[in-house]
N, C-alpha and C positions, 0 to 999 in steps of 0.2 A: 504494500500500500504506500503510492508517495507521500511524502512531507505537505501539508498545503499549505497558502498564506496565512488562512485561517489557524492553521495548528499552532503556527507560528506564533500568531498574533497572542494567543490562546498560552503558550507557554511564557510568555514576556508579559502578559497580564495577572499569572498565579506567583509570579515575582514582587507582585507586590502596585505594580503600575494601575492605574485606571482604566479602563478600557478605551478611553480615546488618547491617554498618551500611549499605551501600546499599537493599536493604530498609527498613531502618528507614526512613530519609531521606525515601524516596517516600513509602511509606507517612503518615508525618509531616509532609508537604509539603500531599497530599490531606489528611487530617483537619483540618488548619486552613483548607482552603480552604473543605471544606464544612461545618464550623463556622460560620463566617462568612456564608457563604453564607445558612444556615438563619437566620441572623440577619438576615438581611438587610440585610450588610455591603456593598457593593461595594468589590473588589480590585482596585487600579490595581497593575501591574506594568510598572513605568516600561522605556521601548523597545521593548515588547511590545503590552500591550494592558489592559482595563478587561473585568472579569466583574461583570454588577449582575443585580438578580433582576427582573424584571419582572411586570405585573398584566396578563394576557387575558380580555379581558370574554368573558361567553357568548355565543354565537355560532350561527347556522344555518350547518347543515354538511349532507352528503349521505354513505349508507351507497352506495360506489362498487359495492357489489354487488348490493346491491338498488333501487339509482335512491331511495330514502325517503328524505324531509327528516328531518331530526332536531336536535337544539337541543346542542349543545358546552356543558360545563361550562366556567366560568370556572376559570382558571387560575394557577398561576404559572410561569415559565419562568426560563431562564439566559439571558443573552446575553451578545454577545464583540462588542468593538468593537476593532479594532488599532488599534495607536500609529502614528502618521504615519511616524515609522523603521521598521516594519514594513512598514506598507504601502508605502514606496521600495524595499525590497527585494525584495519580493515581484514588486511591476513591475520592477524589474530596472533 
């Protein structure tokens, strides 16, 4: 089951916060991240992990419903790379 904003919001508000300062929080947390983002900032989030924007060239791709080649825009994407403490954890 994913994490949701709401769980989110939900766990920073049994912290002790209000319910609309938690709100706020998330809320506030995400608009600087994808601020940044749009900038094409990359967010290191020390013991966690690194959000950077990447560049996908165009690309031949295939319509999976109709079998037709077709040509992919180029792009840009998010990606997440874990912090070496994460990823210990994860493995266990």
């Amino acid at each position: 089951m994913a994490l949701t904003k709401n769980d989110i919001i939900s766990k920073i508000y049994k912290l002790g916060f209000t319910q609309k300062q938690a709100v706020d929080i998330v809320e506030s947390l995400f608009e600087i991240l994808k601020k940044n983002l749009e900038k094409n900032k990359d967010i290191l989030i020390t013991r966690f992990g690194k959000l950077c924007i990447k560049d996908k060239n165009s690309r031949k791709g295939r319509n999976p419903a109709t079998g037709s080649d077709l040509i992919l825009d180029a792009k840009r994407v998010v990606s997440f790379k874990c912090s070496g403490k994460l990823r210990k954890r994860i493995s266990g």
